[in-house]
C-alpha atoms as an extended CHARMM CRD file, in Angstrom:
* protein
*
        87  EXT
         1         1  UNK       CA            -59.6270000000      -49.7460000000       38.1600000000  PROA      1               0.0000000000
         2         2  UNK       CA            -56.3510000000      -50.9970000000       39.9370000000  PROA      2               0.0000000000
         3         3  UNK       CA            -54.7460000000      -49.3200000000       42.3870000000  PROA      3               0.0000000000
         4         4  UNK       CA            -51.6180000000      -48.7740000000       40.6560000000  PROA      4               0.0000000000
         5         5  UNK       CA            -53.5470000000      -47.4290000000       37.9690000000  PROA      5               0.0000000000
         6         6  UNK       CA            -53.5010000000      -43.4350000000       39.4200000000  PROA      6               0.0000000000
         7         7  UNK       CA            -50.0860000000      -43.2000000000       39.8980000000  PROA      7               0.0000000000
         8         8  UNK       CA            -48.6850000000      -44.7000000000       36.2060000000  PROA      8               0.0000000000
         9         9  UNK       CA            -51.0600000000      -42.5440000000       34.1740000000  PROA      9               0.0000000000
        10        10  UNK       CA            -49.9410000000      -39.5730000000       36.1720000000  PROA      10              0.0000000000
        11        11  UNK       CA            -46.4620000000      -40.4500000000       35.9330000000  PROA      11              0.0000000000
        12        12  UNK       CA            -47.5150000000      -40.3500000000       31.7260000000  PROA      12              0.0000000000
        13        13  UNK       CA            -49.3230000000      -36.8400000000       31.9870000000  PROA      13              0.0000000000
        14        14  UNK       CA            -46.5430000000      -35.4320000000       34.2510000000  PROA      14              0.0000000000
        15        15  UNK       CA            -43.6210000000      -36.4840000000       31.7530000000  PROA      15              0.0000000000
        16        16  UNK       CA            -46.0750000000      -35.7080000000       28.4360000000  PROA      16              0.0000000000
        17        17  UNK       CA            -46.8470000000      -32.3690000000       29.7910000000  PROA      17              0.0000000000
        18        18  UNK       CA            -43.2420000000      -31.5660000000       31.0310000000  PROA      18              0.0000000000
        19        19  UNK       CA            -41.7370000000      -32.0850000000       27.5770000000  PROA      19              0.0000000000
        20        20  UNK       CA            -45.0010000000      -30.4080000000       25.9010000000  PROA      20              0.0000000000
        21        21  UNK       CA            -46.2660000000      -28.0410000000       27.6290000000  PROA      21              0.0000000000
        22        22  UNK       CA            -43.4140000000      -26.5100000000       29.6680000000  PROA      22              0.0000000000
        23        23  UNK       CA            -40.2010000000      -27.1980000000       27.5490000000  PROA      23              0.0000000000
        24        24  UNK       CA            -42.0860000000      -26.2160000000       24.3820000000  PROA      24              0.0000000000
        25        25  UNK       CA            -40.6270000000      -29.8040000000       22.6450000000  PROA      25              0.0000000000
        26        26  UNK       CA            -42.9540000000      -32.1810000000       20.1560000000  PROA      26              0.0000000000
        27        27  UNK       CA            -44.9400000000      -35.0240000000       21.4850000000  PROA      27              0.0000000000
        28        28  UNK       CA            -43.4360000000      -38.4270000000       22.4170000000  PROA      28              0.0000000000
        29        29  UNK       CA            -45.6890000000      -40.5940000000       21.2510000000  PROA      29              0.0000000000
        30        30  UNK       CA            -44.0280000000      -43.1600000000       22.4560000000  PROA      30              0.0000000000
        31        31  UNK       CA            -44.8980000000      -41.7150000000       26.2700000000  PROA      31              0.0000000000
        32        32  UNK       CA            -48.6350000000      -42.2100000000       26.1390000000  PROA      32              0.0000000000
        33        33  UNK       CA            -48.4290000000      -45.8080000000       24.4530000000  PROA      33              0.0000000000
        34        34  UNK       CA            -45.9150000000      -47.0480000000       27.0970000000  PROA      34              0.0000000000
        35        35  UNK       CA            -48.1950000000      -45.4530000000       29.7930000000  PROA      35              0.0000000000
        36        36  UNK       CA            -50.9930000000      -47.8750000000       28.8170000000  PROA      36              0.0000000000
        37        37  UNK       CA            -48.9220000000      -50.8010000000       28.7580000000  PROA      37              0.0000000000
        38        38  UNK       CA            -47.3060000000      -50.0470000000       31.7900000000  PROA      38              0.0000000000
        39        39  UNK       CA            -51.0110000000      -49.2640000000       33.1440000000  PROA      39              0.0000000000
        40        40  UNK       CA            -52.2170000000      -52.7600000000       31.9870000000  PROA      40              0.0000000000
        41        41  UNK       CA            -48.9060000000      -54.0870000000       33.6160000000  PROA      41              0.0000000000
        42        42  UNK       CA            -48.9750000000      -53.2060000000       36.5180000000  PROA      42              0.0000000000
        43        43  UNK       CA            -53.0110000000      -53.9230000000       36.9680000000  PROA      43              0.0000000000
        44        44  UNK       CA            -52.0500000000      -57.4600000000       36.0960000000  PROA      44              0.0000000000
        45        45  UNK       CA            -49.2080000000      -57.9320000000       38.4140000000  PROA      45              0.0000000000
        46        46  UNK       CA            -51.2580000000      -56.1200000000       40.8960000000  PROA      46              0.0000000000
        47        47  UNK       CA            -53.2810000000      -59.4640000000       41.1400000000  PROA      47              0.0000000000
        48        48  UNK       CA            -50.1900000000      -61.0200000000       42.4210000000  PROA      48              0.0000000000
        49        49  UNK       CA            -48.4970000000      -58.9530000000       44.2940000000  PROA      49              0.0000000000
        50        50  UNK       CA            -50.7470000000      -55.8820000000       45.0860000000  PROA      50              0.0000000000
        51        51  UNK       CA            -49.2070000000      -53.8690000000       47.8210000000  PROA      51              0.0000000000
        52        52  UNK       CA            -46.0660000000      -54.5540000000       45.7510000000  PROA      52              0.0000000000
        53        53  UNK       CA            -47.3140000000      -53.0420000000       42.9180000000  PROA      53              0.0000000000
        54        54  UNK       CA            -48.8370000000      -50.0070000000       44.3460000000  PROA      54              0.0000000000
        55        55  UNK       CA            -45.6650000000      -49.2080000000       46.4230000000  PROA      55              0.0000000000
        56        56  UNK       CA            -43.7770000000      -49.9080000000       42.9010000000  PROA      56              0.0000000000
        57        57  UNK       CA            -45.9930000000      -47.5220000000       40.9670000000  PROA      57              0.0000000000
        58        58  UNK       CA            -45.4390000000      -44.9480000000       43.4940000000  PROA      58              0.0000000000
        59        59  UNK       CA            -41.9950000000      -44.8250000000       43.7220000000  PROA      59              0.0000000000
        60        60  UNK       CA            -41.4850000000      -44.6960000000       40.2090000000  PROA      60              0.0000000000
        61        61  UNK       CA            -44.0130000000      -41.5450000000       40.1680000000  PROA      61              0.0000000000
        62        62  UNK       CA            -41.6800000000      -39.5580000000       42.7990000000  PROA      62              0.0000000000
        63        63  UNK       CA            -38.4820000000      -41.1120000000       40.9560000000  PROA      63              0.0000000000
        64        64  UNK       CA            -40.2250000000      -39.5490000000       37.6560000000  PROA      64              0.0000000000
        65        65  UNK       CA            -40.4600000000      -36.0410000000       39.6560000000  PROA      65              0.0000000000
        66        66  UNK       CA            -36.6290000000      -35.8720000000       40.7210000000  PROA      66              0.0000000000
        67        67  UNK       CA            -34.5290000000      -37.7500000000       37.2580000000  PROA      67              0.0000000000
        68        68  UNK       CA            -34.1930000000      -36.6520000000       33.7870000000  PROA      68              0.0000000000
        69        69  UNK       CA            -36.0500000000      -39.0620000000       31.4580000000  PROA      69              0.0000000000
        70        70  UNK       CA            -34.2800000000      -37.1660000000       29.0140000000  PROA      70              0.0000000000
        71        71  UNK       CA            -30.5620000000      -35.8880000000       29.2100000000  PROA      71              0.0000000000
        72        72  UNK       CA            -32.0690000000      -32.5430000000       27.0160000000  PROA      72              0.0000000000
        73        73  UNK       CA            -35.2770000000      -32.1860000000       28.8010000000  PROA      73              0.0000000000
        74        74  UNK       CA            -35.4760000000      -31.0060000000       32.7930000000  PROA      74              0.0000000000
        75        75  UNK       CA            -36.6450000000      -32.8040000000       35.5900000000  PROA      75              0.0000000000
        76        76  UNK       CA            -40.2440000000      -31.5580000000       36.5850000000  PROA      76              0.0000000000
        77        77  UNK       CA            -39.0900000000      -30.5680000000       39.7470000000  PROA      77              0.0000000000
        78        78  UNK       CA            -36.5070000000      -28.7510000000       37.2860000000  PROA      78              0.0000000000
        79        79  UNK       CA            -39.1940000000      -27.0730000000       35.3340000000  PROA      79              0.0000000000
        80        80  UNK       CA            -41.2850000000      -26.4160000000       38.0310000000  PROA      80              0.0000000000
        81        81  UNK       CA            -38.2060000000      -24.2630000000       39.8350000000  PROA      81              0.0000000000
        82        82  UNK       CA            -37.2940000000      -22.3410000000       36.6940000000  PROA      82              0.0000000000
        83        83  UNK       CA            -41.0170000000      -21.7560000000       36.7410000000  PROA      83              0.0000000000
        84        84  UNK       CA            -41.4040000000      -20.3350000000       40.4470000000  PROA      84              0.0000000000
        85        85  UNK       CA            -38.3220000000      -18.5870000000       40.0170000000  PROA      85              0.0000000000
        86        86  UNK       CA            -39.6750000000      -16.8530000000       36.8390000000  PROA      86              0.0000000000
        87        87  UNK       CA            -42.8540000000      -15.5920000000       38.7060000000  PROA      87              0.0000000000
C-alpha cells in the first residue's frame, strides 16, 4: 500500500462519518467512490513524485479537519466542539 494511501481513506471516513454519524444526514455516496479514486490517484502519482504526494495527502487531511465540505454540514473540528461542549 502507498504511503498516501492512510491519510486519503481517512480523510473519506472522517467526512463520511461527520455527515453520518454526527450530523444525523444520509450517505454521500459520492464520498466513498471519490475516496478510492483519489486513493488510486494519489498511489499512482506517488510513483512520481512521492514525498510530494504524501505531504499533499496530508495537508488535504488537516485542510478536511478545519473547512466545510459542505456550506450545511460542520467542520469536524465543528462537530467535534459542539460535541465536547455537550459532555
Amino acid at each position: 500500500m502507498a504511503s498516501s494511501t492512510g491519510p486519503i481513506i481517512a480523510i473519506g471516513a472522517i467526512t463520511t462519518a461527520n455527515r453520518v454519524i454526527v450530523n444525523g444526514q444520509e450517505i454521500d455516496w459520492r464520498v466513498p467512490i471519490a475516496t478510492a479514486l483519489a486513493a488510486m490517484g494519489f498511489a499512482f502519482a506517488e510513483r512520481w513524485w512521492p514525498r510530494g504526494a504524501v505531504a499533499m495527502s496530508w495537508l488535504a487531511l488537516t485542510g478536511l479537519l478545519f473547512v466545510r465540505i459542505d456550506p450545511g454540514t460542520p467542520a469536524p473540528i465543528e462537530s467535534f466542539y459542539r460535541w465536547y461542549q455537550g459532555r
